[in-house]
KOLVONU-736957 format. One line per 3 residues: number of its first residue (from 1); their letters; for each residue y, x, z of N, C-alpha, C, O, CB. Coordinates in nm, 3 decimals, padded with zeros to 5 digits. Atoms other than C-alpha are relative to their C-alpha. Glycine has a CB too. Layout:
BEGIN
NUM> A> Y:X:Z:Y:X:Z:Y:X:Z:Y:X:Z:Y:X:Z  ...
//
This chain:
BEGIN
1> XXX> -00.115:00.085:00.000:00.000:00.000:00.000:00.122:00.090:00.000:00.152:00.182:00.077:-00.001:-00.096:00.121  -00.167:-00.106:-00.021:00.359:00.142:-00.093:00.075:-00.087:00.065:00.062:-00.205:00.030:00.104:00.054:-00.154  -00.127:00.060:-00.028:00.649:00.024:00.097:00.101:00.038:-00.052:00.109:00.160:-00.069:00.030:00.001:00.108
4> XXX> -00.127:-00.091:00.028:01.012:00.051:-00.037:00.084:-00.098:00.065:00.084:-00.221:00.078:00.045:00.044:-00.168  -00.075:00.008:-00.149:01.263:00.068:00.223:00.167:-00.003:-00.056:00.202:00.085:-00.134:-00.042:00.166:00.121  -00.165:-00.043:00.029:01.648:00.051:00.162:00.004:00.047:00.125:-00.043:-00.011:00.223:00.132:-00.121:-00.040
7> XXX> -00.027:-00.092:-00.103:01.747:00.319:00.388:00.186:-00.035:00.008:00.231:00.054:00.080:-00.059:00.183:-00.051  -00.107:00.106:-00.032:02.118:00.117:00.398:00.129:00.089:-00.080:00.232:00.023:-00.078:00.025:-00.034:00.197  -00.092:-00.042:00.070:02.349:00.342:00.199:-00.027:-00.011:-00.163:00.050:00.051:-00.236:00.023:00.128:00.050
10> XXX> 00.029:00.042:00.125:02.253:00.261:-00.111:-00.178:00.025:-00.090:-00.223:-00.030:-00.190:00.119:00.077:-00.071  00.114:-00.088:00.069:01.909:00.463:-00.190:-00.105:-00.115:00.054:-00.090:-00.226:00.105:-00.028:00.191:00.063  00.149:00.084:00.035:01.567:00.326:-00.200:-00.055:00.089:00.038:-00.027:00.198:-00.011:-00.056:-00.052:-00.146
13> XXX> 00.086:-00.111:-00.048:01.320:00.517:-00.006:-00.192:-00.078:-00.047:-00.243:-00.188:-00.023:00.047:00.029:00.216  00.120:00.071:-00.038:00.953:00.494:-00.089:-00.155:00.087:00.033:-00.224:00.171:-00.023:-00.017:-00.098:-00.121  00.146:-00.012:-00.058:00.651:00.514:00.127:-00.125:-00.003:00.036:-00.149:-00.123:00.040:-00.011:-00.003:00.026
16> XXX> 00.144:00.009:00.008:00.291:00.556:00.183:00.007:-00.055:00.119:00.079:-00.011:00.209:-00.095:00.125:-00.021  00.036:00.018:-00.170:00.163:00.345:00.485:-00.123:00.048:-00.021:-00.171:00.072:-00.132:00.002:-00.162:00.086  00.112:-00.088:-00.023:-00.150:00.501:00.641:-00.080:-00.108:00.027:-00.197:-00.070:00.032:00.008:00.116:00.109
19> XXX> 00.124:00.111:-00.073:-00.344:00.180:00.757:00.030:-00.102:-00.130:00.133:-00.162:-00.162:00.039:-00.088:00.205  00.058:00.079:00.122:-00.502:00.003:00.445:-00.078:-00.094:00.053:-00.129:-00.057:00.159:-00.083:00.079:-00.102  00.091:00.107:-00.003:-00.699:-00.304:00.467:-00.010:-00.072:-00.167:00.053:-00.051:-00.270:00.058:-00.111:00.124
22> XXX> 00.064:00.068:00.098:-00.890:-00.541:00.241:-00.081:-00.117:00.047:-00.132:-00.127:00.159:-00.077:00.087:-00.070  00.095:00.142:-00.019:-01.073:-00.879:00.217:-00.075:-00.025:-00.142:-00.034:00.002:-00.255:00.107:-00.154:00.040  00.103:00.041:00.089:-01.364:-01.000:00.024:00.009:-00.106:-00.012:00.039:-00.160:00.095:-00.115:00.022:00.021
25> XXX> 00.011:00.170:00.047:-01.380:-01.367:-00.148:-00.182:00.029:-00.056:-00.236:00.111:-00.131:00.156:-00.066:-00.179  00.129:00.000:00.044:-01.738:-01.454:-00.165:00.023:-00.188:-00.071:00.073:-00.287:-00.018:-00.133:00.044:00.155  00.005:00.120:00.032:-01.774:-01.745:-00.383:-00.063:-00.070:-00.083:-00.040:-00.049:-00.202:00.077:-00.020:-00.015
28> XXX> 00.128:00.077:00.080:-02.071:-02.005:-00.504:00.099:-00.121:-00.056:00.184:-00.194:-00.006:-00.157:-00.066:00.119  -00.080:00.088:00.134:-01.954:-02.194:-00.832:-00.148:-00.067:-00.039:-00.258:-00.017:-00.065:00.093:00.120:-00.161  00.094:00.107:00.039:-02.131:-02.545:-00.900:00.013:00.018:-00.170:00.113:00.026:-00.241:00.050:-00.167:00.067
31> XXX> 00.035:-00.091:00.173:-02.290:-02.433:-01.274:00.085:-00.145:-00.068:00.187:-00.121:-00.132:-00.247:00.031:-00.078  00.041:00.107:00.048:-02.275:-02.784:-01.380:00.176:-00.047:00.002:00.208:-00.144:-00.066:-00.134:-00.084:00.093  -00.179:00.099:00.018:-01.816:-02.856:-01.316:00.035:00.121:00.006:00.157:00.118:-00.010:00.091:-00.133:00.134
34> XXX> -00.021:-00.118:-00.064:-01.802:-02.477:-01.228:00.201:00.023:00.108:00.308:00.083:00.118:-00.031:00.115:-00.157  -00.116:00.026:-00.140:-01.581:-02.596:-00.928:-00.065:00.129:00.131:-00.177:00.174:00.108:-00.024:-00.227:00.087  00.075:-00.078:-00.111:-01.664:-02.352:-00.592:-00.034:-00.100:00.087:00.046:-00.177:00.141:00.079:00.114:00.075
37> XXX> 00.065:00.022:-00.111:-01.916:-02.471:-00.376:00.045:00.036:00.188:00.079:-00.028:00.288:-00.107:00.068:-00.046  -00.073:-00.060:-00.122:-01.823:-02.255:-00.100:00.064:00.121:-00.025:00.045:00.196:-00.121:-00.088:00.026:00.113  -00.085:-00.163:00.021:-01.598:-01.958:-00.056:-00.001:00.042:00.184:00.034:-00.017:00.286:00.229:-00.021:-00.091
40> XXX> -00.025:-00.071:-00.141:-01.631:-01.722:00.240:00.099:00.178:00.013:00.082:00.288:-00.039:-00.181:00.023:00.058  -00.105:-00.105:-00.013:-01.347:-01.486:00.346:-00.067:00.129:00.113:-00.125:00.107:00.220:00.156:-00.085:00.067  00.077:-00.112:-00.107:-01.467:-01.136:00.514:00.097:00.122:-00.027:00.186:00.123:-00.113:-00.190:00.046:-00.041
43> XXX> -00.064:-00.129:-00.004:-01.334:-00.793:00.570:-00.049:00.054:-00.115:-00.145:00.003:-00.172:-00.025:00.086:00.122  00.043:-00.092:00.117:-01.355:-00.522:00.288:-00.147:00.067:00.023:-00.236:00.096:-00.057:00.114:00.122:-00.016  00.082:-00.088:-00.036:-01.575:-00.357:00.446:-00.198:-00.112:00.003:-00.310:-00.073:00.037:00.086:00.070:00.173
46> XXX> 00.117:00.109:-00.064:-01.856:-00.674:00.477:-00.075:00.025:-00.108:00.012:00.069:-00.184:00.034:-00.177:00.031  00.115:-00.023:00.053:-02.162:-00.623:00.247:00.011:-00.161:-00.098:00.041:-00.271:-00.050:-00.133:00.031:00.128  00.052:00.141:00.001:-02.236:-00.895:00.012:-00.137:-00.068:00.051:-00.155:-00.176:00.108:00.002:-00.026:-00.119
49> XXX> 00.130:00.047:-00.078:-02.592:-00.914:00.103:00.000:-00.035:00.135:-00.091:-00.113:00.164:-00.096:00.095:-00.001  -00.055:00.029:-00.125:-02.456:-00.943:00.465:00.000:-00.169:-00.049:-00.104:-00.233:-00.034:00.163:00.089:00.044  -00.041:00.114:00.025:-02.296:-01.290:00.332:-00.137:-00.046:-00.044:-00.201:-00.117:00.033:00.120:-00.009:-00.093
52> XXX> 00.073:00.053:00.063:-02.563:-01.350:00.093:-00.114:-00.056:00.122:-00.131:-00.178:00.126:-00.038:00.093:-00.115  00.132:00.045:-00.038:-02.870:-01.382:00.329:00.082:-00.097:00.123:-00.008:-00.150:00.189:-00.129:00.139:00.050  00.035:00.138:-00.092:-02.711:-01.651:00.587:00.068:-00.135:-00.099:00.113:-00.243:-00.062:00.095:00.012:00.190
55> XXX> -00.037:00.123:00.088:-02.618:-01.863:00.289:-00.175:-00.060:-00.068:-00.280:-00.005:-00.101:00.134:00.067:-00.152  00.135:00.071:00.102:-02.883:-02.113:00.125:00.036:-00.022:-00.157:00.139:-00.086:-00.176:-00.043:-00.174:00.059  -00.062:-00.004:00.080:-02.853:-02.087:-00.223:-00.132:-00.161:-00.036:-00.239:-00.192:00.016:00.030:00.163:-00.079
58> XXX> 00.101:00.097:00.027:-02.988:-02.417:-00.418:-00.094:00.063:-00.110:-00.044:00.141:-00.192:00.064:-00.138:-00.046  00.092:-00.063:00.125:-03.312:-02.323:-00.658:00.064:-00.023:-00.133:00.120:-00.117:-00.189:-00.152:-00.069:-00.011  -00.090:-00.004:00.198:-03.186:-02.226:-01.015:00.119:00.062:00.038:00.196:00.067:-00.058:00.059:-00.189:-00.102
61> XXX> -00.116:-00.034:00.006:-02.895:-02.071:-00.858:-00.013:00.182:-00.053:-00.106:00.260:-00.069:00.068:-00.042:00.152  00.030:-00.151:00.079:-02.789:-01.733:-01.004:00.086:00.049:00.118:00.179:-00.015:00.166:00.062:00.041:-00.193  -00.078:-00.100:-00.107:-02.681:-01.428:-00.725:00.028:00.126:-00.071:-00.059:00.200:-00.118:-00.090:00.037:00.141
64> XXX> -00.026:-00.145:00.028:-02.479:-01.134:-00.828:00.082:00.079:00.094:00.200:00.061:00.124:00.062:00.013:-00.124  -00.016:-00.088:-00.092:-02.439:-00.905:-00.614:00.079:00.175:-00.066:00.070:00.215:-00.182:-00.160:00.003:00.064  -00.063:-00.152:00.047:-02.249:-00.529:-00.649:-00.011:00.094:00.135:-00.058:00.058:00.243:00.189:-00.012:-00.056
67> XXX> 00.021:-00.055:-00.053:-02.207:-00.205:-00.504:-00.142:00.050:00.025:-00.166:00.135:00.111:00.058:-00.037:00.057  00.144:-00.101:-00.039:-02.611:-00.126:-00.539:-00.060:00.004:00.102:-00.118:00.103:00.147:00.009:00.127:-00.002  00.102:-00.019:-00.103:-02.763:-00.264:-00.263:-00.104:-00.087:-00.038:-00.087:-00.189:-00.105:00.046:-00.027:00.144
70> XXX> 00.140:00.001:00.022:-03.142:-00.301:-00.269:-00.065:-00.090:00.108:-00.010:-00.073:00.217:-00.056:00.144:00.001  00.005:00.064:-00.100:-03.298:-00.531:-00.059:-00.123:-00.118:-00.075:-00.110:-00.237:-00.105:00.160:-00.047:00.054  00.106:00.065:00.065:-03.635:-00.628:-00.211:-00.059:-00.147:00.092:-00.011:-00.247:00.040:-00.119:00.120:-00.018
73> XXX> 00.024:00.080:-00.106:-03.760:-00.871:00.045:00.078:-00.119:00.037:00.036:-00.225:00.082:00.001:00.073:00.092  -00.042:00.138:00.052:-03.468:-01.078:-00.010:00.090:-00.074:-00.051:00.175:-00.162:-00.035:-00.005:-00.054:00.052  -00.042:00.049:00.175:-03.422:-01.087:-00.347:-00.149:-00.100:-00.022:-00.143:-00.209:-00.078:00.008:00.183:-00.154
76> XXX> 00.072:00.140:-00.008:-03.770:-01.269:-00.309:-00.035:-00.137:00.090:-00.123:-00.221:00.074:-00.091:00.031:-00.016  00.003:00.130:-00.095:-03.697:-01.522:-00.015:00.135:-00.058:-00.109:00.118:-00.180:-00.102:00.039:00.030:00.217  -00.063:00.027:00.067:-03.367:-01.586:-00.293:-00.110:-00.084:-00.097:-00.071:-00.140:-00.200:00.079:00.109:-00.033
//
């Protein structure tokens, strides 16, 4: 994140802040109006598979997932 600061004489100062954050949108889209089902808000840092496994997905639904996590066991309870 940059900040820019009027430092009050006329100049424009600009700065790095040191504390970054982020949020994740997780969100299941009905195939069929492709309206969202649900949307869940989490830190950057939250996994989707985290989200994914206390959600029920309905059969026929499609999961995509990123970042490369592996998680055989349940990709077949999905």
């Amino acid at each position: 994140m940059v900040a820019v600061c009027d430092l009050g004489d006329g100049t424009i100062s600009r700065t790095e802040e040191l504390a970054k954050s982020a949020i994740k949108l997780h969100v299941g889209l009905n195939h069929s109006g492709y309206l969202p089902e649900f949307v869940a808000i989490t830190e950057g840092k939250t996994s989707d598979i985290e989200i994914g496994r206390i959600l029920q997905f309905p059969q026929g639904s499609i999961v995509a997932v990123d970042r490369g996590y592996c998680d055989y066991s349940w990709y077949n309870q999905v």
